[in-house]
C-alpha positions in Angstrom: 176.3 91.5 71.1 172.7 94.0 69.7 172.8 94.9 66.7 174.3 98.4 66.7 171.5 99.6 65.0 172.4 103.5 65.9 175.0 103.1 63.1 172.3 102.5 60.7 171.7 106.1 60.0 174.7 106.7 57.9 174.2 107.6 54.3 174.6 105.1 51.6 178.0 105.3 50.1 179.3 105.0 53.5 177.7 102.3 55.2 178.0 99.9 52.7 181.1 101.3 51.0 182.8 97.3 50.8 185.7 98.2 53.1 183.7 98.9 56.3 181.8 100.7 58.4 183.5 104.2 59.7 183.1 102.6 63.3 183.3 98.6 61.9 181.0 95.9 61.3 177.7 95.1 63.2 179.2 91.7 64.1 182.7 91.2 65.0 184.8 89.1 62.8 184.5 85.4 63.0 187.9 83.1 62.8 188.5 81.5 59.4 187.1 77.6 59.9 185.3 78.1 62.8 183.5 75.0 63.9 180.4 75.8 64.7 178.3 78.5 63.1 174.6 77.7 63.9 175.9 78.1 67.6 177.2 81.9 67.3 173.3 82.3 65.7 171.6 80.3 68.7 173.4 82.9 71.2 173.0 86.0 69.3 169.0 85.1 69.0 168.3 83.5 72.9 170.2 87.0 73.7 167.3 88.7 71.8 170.0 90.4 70.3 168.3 90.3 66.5 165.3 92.5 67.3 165.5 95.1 63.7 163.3 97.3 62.8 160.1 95.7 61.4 160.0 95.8 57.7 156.7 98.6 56.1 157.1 100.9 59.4 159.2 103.6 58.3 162.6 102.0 58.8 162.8 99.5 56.4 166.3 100.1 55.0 168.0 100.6 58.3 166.8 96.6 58.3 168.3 95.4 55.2 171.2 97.3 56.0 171.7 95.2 59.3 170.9 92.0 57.2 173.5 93.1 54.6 176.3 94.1 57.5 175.7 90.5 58.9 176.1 88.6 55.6 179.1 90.5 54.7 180.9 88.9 58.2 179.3 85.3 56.9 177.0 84.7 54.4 175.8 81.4 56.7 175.6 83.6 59.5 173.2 85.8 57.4 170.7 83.3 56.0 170.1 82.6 59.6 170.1 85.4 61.2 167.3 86.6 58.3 165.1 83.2 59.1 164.8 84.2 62.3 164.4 88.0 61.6 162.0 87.3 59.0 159.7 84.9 61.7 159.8 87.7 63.9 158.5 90.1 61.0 155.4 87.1 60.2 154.9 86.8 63.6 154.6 90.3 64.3 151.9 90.8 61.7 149.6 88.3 62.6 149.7 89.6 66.1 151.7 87.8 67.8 154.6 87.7 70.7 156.9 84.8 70.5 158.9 84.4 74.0 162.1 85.7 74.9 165.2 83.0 73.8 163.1 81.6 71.0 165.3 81.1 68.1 163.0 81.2 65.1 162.9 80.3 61.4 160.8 79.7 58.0 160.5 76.6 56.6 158.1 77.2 53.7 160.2 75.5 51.0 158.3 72.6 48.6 160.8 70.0 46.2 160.6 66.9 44.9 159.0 64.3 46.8 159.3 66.5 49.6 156.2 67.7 51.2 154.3 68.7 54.2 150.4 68.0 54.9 148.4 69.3 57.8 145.4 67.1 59.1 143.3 68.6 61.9 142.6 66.1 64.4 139.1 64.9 65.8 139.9 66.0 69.7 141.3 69.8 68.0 144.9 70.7 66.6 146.4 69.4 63.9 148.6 66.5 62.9 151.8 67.4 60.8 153.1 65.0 58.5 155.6 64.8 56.1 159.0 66.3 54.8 160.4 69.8 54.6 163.5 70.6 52.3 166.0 73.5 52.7 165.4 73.8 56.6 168.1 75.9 57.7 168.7 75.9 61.4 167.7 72.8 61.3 169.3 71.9 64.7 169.6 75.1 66.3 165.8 76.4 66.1 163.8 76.1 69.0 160.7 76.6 66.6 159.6 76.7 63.3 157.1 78.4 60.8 156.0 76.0 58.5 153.5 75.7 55.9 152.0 72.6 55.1 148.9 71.8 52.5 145.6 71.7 53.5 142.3 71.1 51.5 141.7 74.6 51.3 144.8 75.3 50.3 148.5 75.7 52.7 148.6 76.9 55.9 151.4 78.4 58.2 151.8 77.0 61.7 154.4 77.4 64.5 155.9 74.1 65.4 158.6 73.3 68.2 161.5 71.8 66.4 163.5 70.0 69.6 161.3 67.4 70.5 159.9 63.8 69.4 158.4 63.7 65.4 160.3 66.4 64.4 163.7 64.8 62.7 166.5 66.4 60.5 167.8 63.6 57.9 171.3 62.9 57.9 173.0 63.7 54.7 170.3 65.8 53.0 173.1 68.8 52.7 176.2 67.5 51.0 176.7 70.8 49.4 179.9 72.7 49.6 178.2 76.2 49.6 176.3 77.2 52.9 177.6 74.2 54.1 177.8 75.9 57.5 174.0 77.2 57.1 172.9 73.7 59.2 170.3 72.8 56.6 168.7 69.6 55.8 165.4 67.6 55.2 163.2 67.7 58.2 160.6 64.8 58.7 157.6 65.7 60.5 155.0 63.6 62.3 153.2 65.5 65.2 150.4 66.3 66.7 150.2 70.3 67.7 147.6 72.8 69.3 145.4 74.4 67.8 146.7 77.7 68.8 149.9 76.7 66.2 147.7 77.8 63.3 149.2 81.8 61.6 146.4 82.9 59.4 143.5 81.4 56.9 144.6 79.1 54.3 147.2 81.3 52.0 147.6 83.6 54.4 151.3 83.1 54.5 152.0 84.3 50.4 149.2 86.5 50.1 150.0 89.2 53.1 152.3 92.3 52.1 155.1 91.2 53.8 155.9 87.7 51.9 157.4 90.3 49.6 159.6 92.1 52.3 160.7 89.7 53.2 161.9 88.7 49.8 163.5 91.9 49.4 165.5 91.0 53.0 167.0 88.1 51.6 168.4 90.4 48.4 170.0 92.3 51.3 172.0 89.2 52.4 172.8 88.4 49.3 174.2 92.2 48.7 176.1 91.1 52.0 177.9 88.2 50.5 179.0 90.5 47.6 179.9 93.1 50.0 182.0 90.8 52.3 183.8 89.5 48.4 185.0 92.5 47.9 185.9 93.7 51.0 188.2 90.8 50.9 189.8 90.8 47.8 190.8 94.8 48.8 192.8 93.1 51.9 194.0 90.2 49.4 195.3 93.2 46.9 196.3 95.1 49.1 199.5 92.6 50.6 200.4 92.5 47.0 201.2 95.1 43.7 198.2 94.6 42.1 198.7 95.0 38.3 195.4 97.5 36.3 193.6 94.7 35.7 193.3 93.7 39.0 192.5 97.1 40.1 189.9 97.6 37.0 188.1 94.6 38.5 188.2 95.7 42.4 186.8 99.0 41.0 184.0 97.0 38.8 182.8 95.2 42.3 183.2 98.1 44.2 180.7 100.4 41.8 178.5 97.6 41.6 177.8 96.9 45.3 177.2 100.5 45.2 174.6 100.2 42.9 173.3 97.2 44.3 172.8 99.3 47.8 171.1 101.7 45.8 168.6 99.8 44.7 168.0 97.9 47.8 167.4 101.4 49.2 165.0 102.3 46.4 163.1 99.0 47.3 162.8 100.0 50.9 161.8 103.4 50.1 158.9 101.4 48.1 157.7 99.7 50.5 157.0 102.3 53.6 155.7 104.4 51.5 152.8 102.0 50.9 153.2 99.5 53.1 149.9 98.1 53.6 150.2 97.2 49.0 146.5 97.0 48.6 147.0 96.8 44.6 150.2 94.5 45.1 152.6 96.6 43.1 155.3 96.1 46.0 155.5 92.2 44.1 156.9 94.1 41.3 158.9 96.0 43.2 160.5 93.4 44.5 160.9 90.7 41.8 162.8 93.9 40.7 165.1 94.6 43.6 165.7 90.9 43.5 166.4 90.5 39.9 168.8 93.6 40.2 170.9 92.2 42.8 171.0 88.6 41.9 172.9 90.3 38.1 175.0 92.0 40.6 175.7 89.2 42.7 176.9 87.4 39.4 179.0 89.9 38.3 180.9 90.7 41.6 181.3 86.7 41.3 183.1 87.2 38.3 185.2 90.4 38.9 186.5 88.9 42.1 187.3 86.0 40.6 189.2 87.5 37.9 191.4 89.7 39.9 192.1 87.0 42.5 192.8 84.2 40.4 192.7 81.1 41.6 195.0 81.0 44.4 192.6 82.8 47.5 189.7 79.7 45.8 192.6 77.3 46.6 194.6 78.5 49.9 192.4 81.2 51.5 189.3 79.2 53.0 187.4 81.6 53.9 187.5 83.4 51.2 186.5 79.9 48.8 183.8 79.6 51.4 182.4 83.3 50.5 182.5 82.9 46.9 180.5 79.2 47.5 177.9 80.2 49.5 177.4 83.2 47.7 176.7 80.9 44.3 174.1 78.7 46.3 172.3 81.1 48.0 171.5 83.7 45.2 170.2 80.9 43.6 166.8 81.9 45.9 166.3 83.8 42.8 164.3 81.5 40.0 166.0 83.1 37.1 163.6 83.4 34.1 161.1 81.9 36.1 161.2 85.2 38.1 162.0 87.3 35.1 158.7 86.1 33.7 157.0 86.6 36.6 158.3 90.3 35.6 156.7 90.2 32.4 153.6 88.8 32.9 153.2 91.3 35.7 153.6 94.7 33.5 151.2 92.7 30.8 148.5 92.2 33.0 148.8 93.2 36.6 148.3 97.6 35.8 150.8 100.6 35.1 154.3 100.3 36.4 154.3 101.9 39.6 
């Protein structure tokens, strides 16, 4: 099913009001437990049913919007339908096409122990070796941007994930939130073209749109509040909810509100001045970020509050949302970020 991007052009306040859409969500509704997640993702992308607006050409916010919409029916959904979204974006502005029924994602993570060199062979290309962490899609991609180290620093490449010396570890995601987002550790040893190589050395975090794409992920995790709230409203509303209950629907409500708003200031941001030569769009979006991730936390709260613990307990997809939403605004390094903040308006010029 496309994207109905057409509905995109509501205002604010009504498309992401947290009960709905006027004409519904841009995805339909997915059964509670279902079994198989990375699979409804591997359709909609083959389809070339994910094809938004690319971020920095004048339509930025329609794109978060879709990103948000699609979170909101399932966070897990989200984080891969924005991998692959976001691949399109990179690939997009270093020229290039990928085929139709390519089902993309970015694998740019580093952790512990866990990390990805590029060699470049004597006969041309490159050999890949190593270990990737937080690889979402880690069975459904047909490829992969990846950056691995280099001696002149890291390097993005395009590597097909479904064939010999790529590998996803068994039991590298025992978590409980975005447990359905088919992460894990993937092992690398391969040889590739030399046509696999995306940009000079740093080319990946140094181009405009590493930041717009940071400010995409925000928008899913805007859609995981969004998709809280819209169910604790349905939860309430089989029930007499008592004032505090309704005190803390309203809370959520005004905050995911606020949270769209800024999203939307972001995206204003960034097509007016898309190309950032002076880089103030990194302020911008540590901003955006740090703004939604407090939101994200409170709605966490506020939902939690009103529903108690009985839709954590009995209502699984409800426990699910609240999970996944704690994991994956966790993209967000806290005061590590907040520094980054700092340090910026110390040293980096005027605030924009």
């Amino acid at each position: 099913m496309p994207l109905r991007t057409n509905l995109l052009e509501t205002e604010i306040d009504a498309l992401l009001w947290p009960w709905g859409l006027p004409a519904g969500p841009i995805l339909p509704e997915l059964p509670p437990g279902i079994s198989d997640l990375s699979a409804v993702f591997g359709a909609l992308a083959v389809g070339d049913d994910l094809r938004l607006p690319l971020p920095g050409g004048g339509r930025t916010w329609d794109r978060y919007v879709a990103l948000a919409e699609v979170a909101a029916v399932d966070l897990s959904l989200g984080r891969l339908v924005e991998g692959h979204t976001d691949a399109l974006a990179i690939l997009a502005e270093a020229g290039r096409t990928p085929p139709t029924g390519t089902v993309l994602g970015v694998w740019a993570a580093r952790g512990p122990g866990a990390n990805l060199v590029a060699h470049a062979e004597p006969g041309g290309g490159f050999r890949l070796q190593g270990r990737k962490p937080w690889a979402s899609g880690a069975h459904v991609l047909t490829h992969a941007l990846v950056t691995a180290a280099m001696p002149d620093g890291d390097c993005l490449f395009e590597v097909p994930v479904g064939r010999d010396g790529v590998a996803a570890v068994p039991g590298t995601w025992p978590a409980v939130g975005m447990a359905m987002s088919d992460s894990a550790d993937v092992t690398f040893d391969i040889v590739i073209g030399g046509d696999s190589l995306i940009g000079p050395p740093g080319w990946y975090v140094s181009r405009p749109g590493f930041w717009f794409g940071s400010v995409g992920v925000a928008a899913c995790w805007l859609g995981g509040a969004v998709g809280l709230v819209r169910a604790l409203r349905a939860d309430l509303a089989q029930r007499r909810p008592d004032p505090h209950q309704l005190a803390h629907l309203g809370a959520a409500s005004a905050r995911c509100t606020s949270m769209a708003r800024d999203l939307a200031w972001g995206a204003a941001r960034i097509d007016t001045a898309p190309s950032d030569p002076d880089r103030d769009i990194r302020l911008v979006a540590l901003e955006v970020r740090h703004l939604v991730e407090n939101g994200c936390l409170e709605v966490l709260t506020h939902v939690g509050r009103a529903g108690g613990a009985a839709p954590l307990c009995h209502d699984p997809a409800q426990a699910r949302r609240a999970a996944d939403l704690q994991v994956y605004v966790r993209q967000y390094h806290a005061e590590r970020d907040d520094e980054a903040l700092g340090q910026y308006l110390m040293t980096g010029g005027p605030r924009p």
